[in-house]
C-alpha positions as CSV (number, residue, x, y, z in Angstrom):
1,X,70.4,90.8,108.8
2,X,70.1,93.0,112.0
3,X,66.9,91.7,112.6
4,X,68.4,88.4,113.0
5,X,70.1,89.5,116.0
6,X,68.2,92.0,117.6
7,X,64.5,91.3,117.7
8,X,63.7,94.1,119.8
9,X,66.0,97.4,119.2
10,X,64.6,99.2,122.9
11,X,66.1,96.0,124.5
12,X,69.2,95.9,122.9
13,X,69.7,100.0,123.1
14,X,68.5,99.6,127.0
15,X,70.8,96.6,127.5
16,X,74.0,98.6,125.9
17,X,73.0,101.9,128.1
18,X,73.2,99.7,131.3
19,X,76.4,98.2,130.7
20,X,77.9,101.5,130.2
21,X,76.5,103.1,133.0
22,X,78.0,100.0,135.4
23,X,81.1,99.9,133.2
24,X,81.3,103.6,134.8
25,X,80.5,103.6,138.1
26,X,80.9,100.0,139.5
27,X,84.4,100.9,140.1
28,X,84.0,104.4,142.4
29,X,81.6,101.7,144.7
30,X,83.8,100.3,147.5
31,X,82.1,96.9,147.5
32,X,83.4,93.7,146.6
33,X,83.3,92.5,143.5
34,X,81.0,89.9,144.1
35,X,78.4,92.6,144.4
36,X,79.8,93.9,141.1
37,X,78.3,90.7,139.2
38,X,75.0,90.8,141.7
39,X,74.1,94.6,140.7
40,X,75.1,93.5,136.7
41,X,72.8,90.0,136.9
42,X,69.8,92.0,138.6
43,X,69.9,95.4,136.6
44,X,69.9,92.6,133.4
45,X,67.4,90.6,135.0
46,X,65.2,93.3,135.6
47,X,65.3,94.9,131.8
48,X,64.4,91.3,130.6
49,X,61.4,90.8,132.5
50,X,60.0,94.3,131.7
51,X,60.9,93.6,128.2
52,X,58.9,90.3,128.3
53,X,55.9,91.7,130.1
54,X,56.0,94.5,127.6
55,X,56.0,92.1,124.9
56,X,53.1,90.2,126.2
57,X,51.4,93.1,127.1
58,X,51.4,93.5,123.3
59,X,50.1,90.3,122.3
């Protein structure tokens, strides 16, 4: 059933690690909270497209 879910446990695990990390220190940064969502998409962004070229990389 997990497998369902999570195809790929380094992405998930990676994906969970970032979100903590910003949920942590996104508010010490005095920026706007626009930025908040910018850092957020593009930290996301960026483990997805590794991921992908991993993935093909495989293949």
């Amino acid at each position: 059933m997990f497998g369902l879910f999570v195809d790929d446990g380094s992405l998930a695990i990676t994906v969970l690690v970032r979100l903590a990390l910003l949920w942590l220190l996104l508010p010490q940064l005095s920026v706007s909270l626009v930025w908040h969502g910018v850092i957020l998409f593009a930290g996301l962004l960026a483990i997805l497209l590794e991921s992908a070229l991993h993935r093909a990389r495989q293949r």
